[in-house]
C-alpha positions in Angstrom: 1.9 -1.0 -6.3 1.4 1.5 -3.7 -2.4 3.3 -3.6 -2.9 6.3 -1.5 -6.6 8.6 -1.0 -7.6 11.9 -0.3 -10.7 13.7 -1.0 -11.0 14.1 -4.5 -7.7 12.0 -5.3 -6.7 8.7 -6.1 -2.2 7.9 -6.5 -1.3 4.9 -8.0 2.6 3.9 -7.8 3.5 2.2 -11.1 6.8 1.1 -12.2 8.8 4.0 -13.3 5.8 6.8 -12.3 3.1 7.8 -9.8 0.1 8.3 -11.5 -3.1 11.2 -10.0 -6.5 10.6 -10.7 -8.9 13.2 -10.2 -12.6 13.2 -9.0 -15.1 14.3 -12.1 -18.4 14.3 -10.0 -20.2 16.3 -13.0 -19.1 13.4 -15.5 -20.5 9.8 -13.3 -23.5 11.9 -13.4 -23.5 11.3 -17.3 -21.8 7.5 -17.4 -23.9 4.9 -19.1 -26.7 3.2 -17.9 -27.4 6.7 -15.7 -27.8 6.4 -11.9 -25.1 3.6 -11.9 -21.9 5.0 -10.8 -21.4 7.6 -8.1 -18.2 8.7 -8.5 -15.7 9.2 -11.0 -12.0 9.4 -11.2 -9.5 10.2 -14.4 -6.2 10.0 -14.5 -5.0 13.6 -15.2 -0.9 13.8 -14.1 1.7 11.6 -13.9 5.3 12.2 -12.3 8.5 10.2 -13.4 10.6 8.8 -11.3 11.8 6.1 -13.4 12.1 2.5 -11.6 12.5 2.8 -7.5 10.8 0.3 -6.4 7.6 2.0 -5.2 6.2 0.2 -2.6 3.7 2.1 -0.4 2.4 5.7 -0.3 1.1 8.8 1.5 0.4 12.9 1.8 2.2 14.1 4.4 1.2 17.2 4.6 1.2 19.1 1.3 3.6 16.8 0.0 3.4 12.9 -1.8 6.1 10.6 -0.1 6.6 7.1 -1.3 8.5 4.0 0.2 11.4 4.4 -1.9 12.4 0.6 -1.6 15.4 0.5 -4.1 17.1 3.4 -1.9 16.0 2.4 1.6 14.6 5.4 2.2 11.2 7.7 2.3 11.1 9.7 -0.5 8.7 13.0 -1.6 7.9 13.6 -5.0 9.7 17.1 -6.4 9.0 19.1 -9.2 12.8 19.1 -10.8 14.0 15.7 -9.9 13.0 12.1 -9.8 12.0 12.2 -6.3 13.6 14.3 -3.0 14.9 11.4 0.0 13.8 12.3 3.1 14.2 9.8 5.8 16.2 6.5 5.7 16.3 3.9 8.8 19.2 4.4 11.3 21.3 1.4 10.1 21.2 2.1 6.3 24.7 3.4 6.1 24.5 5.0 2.6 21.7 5.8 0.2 22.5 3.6 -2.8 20.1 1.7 -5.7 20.7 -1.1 -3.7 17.5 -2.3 -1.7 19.3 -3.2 1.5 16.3 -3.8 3.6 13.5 -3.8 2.0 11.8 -1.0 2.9 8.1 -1.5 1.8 5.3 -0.2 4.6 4.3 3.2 5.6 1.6 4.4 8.5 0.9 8.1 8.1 -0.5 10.3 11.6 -2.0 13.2 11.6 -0.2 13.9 8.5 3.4 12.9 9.6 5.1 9.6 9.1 5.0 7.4 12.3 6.1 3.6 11.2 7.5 2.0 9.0 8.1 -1.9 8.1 11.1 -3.5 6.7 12.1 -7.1 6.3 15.6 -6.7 7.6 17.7 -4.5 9.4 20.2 -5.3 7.1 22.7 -2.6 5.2 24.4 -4.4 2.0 22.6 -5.0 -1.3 20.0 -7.6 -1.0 20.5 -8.2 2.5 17.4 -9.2 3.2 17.0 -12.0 1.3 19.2 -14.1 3.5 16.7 -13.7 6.7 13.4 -13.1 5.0 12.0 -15.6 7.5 12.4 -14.0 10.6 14.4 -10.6 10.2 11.7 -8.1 9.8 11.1 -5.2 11.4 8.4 -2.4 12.8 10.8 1.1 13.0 9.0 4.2 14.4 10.1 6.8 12.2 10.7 10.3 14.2 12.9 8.3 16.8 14.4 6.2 14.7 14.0 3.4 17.2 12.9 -0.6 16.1 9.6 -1.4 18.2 9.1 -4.7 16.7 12.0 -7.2 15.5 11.9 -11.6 14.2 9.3 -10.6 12.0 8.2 -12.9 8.8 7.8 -10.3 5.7 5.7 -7.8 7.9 3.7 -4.7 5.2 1.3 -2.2 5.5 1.4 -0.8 9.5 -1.5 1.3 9.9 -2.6 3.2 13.1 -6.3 3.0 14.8 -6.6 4.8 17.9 -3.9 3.8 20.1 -3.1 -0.1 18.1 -0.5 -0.2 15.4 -2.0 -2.8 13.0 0.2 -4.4 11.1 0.0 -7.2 8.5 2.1 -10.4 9.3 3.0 -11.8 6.0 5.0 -14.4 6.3 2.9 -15.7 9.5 -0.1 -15.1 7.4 -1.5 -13.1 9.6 -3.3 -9.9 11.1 -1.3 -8.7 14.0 -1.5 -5.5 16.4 2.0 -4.1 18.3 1.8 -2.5 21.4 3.3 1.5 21.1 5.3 1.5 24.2 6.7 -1.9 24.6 6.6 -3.5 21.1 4.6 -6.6 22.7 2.9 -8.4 18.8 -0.5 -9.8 19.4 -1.7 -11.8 16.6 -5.6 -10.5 15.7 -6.3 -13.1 12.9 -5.4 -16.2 10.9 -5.5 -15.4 6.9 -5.3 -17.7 3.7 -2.8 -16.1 1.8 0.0 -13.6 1.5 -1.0 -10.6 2.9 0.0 -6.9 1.8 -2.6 -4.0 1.8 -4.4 -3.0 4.8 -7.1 -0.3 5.2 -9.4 0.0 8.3 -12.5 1.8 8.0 -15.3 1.3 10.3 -14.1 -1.3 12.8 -13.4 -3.9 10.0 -9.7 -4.2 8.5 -9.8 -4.8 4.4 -6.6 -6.5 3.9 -5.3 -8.0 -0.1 -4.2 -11.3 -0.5 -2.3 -13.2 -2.6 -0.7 -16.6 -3.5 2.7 -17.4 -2.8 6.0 -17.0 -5.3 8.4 -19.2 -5.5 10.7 -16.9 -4.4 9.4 -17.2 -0.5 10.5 -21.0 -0.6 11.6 -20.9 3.3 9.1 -18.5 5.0 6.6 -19.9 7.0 3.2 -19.7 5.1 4.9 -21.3 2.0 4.6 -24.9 3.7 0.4 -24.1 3.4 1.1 -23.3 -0.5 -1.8 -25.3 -1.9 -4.2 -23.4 0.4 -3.5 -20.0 0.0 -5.6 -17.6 -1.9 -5.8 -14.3 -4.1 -8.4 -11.9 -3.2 -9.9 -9.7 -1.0 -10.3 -10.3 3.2 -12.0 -8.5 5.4 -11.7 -9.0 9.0 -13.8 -7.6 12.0 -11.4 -6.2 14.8 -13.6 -6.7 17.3 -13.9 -10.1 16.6 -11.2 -11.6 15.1 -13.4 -13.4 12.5 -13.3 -12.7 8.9 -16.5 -11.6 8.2 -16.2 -11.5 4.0 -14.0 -11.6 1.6 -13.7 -11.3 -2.7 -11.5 -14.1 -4.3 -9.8 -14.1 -7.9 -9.9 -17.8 -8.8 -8.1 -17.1 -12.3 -6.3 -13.5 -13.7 -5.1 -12.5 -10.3 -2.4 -13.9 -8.1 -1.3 -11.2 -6.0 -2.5 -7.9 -4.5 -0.6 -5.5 -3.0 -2.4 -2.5 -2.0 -5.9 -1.9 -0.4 -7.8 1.8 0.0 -11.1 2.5 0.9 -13.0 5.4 -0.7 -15.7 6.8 2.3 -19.1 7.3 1.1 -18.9 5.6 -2.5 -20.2 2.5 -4.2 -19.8 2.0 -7.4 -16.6 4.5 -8.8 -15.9 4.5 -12.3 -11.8 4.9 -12.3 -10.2 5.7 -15.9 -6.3 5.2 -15.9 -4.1 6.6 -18.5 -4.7 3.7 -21.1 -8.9 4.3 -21.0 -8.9 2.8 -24.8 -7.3 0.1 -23.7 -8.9 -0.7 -20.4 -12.5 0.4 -20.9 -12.6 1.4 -24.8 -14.8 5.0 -23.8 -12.2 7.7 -23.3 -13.5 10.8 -21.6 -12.9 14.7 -22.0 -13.3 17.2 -19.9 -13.3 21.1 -20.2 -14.2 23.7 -17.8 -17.6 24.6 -18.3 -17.1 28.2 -19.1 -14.5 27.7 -21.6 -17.4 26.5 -23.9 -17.9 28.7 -26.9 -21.6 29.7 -27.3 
């Protein structure tokens, strides 16, 4: 599910743990056929939280917070417990396993939590199911306050200078909200479901991904047979979609999209590395090496 960066680190939210994977610079060096990779990353710790419904992800500050989507609430990793709550939207009325809104989208600024997405400002279990069309939601998180409401399945606000990018989902779109007065200007059309959004550069690289049955009633459902799986990425100066990478078989959804600054070609080994790649890797310090 959720994939968060920072220097040196990749998080990966899983089902029932978050797992870290650490930059080996030394060890792409090495990789087979040399020269090819130019970065590397191993998975190295994992934390158990057992299944919350990990949706999205972020350091704030010195700490990991996840969208805990199965409590309604923003949750930090802690050392002796499955995970510490730390914010919950105003009209949750109890933190319970109970996924009343469907908390799911996170925008980090300047290291502190700014917005959050939800599909419903509803408070009983499920809630949201029963206005997944049009009951979403854009929440600023220090005030509380909802800046955006009639939303179709909106994910994965992110900030960029002073626009709050957001990804319409159930519109099928790329939209940007204005801070003050909430005002949602759509920015572009796209084929598919869309969850994941990273913007690096001027260009937004946002995941797609074909529809379940489950969404039978939201808006981009009626264009079923034309939606698509893959990779989008959209100039926001523009408008226009300027690329894009499509799964045509294997892949039907994506939910998370990250961009790693200054590499190419990363060689990434998750905790399975037999299973995935079949060339597990070890590493020691190097002055631990007897003579």
């Amino acid at each position: 599910m959720g994939i968060a960066v920072k220097p040196g680190t990749i998080a990966v939210c899983t089902r029932k743990e978050v797992w870290f994977l650490r930059s080996a610079p030394d060890i792409a060096a090495k990789l087979q056929p040399i020269g090819h990779h130019d970065a590397c990353f191993l998975a190295r710790t994992a934390h158990f939280t057992d299944d919350i419904e990990a949706h999205e992800s972020a350091w704030v500050g010195e700490e990991f917070w996840i969208v805990n989507t199965l409590f309604s609430c923003l949750a930090a990793l802690h050392p002796h417990y499955s995970f510490a709550p730390r914010w919950r939207p105003p009209f949750v009325s109890a933190f319970r396993p109970e996924d009343r809104c469907h908390l799911n989208g996170l925008a980090v600024v300047d290291g502190q939590p700014r917005y959050v997405t939800a599909l419903a400002e509803t408070d009983s279990p499920a809630g949201w199911r029963d206005v997944v069309h049009n009951g979403g939601c854009l929440i600023e998180v220090p005030s509380g306050q909802i800046l955006a409401r009639g939303l179709s399945l909106p994910h994965s606000p992110r900030v960029d200078g002073n626009q709050i990018f957001f990804l319409h989902s159930g519109q099928g779109g790329l939209d940007v909200a204005h801070p003050q007065s909430g005002k949602v200007t759509p920015v572009a059309q796209l084929p598919g479901v869309a969850r994941g959004l990273a913007i690096h550069g001027g260009f937004a690289f946002i995941g797609l991904s074909r529809a379940r049955p489950t969404l039978d009633g939201v808006p981009i459902v009626a264009r079923r047979d034309e939606l698509h799986c893959g990779l989008w990425v959209v100039d926001l100066r523009t408008g226009l979609v300027v690329a894009h990478l499509e799964f045509t078989a294997g892949v039907d959804e994506i939910f998370d999209v990250q961009v790693l600054p200054g590499i190419v070609f990363p060689y990434i080994s998750g905790p399975s590395a037999e299973s995935d790649t079949g060339q597990p890797l070890w590493t020691v310090p190097p002055d631990s090496i007897p003579k």
